[in-house]
Wavefront OBJ file of the C-alpha trace (Angstrom):
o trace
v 100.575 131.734 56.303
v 97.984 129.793 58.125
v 94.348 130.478 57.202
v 94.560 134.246 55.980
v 97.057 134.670 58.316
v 100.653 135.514 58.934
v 102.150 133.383 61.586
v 105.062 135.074 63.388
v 108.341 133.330 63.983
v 109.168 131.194 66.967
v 111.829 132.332 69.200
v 113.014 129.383 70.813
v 114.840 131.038 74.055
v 111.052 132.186 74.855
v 109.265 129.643 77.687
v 105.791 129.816 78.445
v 105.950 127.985 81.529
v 108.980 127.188 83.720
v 110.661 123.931 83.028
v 108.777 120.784 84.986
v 110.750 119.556 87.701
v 110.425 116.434 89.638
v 110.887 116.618 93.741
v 110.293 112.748 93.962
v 113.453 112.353 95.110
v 113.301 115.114 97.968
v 110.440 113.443 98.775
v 111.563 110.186 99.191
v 114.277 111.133 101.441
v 112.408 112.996 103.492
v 109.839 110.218 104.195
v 111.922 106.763 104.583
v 110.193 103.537 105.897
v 111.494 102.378 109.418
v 112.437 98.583 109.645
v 108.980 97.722 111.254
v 107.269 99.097 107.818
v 109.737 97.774 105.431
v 109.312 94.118 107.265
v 105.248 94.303 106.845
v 106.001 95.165 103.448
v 108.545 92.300 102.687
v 106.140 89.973 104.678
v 103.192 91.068 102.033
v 105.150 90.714 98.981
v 106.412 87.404 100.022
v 103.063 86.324 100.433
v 101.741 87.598 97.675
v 104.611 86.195 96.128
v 103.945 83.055 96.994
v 100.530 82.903 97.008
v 100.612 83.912 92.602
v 103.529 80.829 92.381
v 101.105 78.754 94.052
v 97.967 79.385 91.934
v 99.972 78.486 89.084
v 99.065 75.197 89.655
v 96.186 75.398 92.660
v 96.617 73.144 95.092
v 93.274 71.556 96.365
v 92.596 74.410 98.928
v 93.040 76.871 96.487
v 90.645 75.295 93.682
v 88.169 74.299 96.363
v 87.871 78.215 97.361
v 87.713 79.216 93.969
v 85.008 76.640 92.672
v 83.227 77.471 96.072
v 82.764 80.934 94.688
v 81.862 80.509 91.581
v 84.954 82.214 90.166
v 84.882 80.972 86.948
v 88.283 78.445 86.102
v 89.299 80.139 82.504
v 89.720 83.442 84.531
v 92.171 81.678 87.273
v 95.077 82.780 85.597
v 94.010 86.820 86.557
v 94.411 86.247 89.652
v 97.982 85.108 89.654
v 98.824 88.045 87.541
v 97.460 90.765 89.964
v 98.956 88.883 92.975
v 102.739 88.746 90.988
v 102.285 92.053 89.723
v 101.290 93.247 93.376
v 104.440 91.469 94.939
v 106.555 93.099 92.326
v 104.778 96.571 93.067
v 105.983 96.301 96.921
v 109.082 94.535 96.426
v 110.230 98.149 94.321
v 108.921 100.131 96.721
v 110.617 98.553 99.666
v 113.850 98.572 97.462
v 113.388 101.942 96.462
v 112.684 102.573 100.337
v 109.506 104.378 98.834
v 106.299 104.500 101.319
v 104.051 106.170 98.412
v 104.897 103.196 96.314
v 104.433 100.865 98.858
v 101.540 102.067 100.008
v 99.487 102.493 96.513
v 100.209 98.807 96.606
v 98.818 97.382 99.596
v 95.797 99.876 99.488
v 95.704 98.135 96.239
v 95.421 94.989 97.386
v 93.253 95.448 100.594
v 90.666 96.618 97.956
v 91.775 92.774 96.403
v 91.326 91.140 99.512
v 88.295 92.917 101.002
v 86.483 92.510 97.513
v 87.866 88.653 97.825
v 86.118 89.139 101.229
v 82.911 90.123 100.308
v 82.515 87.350 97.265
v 83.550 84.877 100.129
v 80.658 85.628 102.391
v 78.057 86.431 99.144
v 78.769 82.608 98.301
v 78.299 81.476 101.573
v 81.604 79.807 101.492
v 82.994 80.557 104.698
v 84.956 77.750 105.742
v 88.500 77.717 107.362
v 90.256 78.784 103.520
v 87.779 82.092 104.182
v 89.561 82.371 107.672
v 93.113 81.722 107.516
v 93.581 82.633 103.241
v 91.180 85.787 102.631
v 90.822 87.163 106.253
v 94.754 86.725 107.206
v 95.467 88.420 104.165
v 93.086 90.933 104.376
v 94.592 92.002 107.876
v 97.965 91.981 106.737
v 97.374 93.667 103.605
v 95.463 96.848 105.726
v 97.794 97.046 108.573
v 100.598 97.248 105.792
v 98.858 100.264 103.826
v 97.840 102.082 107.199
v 101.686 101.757 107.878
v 102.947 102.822 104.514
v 100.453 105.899 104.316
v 101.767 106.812 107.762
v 105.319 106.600 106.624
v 104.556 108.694 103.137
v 102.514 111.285 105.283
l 1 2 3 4 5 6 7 8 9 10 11 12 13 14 15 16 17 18 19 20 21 22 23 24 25 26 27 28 29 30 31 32 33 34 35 36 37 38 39 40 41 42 43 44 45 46 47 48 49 50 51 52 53 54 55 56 57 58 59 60 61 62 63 64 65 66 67 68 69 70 71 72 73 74 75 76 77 78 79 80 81 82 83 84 85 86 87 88 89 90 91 92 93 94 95 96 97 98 99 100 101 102 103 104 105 106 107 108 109 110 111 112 113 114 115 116 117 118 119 120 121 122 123 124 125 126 127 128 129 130 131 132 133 134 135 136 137 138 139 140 141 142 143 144 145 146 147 148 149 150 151 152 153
C-alpha cells in the first residue's frame, strides 16, 4: 500500500520499451578509415604524444612560449594531461579503426590548438614557436578531423 493506495503486482515478463541495443559495431564496419586517414591520425597522436612527454620537463622553446603568454607555470602540468589524454583518445580510435572516435579527438584538439592560436596572437607573441609549434599543429590537427568526419560520414 503506497499512500492510500493499493499497488498492483509487477509482472516481470511485461517490457515497457524494447530492450536498448547498440549498432556501434555495424557502424564501425560500415565506415572504416583508409590508410591515408589512419596515417594523419597516427602522425597526430605521435605528436601529441610527444609533444605531452616533452612538456614534462619544457625544454627552453617550450617555457619561452608559455611565459610569453602569460600562461601561468603552476597550471603547466594541464597541458600535458590534455595533450596525453588526446594522443591516447586517437591512438584507440585508430586501433579500434573508429573514424567517430578519431574524429571527436582531433576536432577536440583543433579547438586546443586554434584557442592556443588565438592566446598566441592576443599576447603578441608571434615568433617562429607561434609558426612552426601552434600553427603546424593547428593544420595538422584540422586536416585530421576534416578527414576523420569524412570517413565517419
Amino acid at each position: 500500500m503506497l499512500m492510500g493506495r493499493v499497488v498492483p503486482p509487477v509482472d516481470p515478463s511485461a517490457r515497457c520499451a524494447p530492450p536498448i541495443t547498440s549498432d556501434v559495431h555495424h557502424e564501425r564496419a560500415q565506415h572504416p578509415m583508409n590508410t591515408s586517414t589512419l596515417v594523419l591520425v597516427w602522425l597526430l597522436c605521435a605528436s601529441l604524444a610527444g609533444d605531452a612527454l616533452l612538456s614534462l620537463r619544457p625544454p627552453t622553446f617550450i617555457s619561452d612560449c608559455l611565459h610569453g603568454v602569460g600562461f601561468p607555470r603552476e597550471w603547466w602540468w594541464t597541458l600535458v594531461v590534455i595533450k596525453a589524454l588526446a594522443a591516447i583518445g586517437l591512438a584507440v580510435g585508430a586501433l579500434r579503426n573508429d573514424p567517430g572516435v578519431a574524429a571527436t579527438v582531433a576536432i577536440g584538439t583543433t579547438a586546443y590548438f586554434g584557442s592556443a592560436a588565438i592566446t598566441h596572437i592576443r599576447a603578441r607573441f608571434t615568433g617562429s614557436a607561434f609558426w612552426i609549434n601552434c600553427l603546424a599543429m593547428l593544420l595538422l590537427s584540422t586536416l585530421t578531423a576534416g578527414v576523420t568526419v569524412a570517413a565517419y560520414l
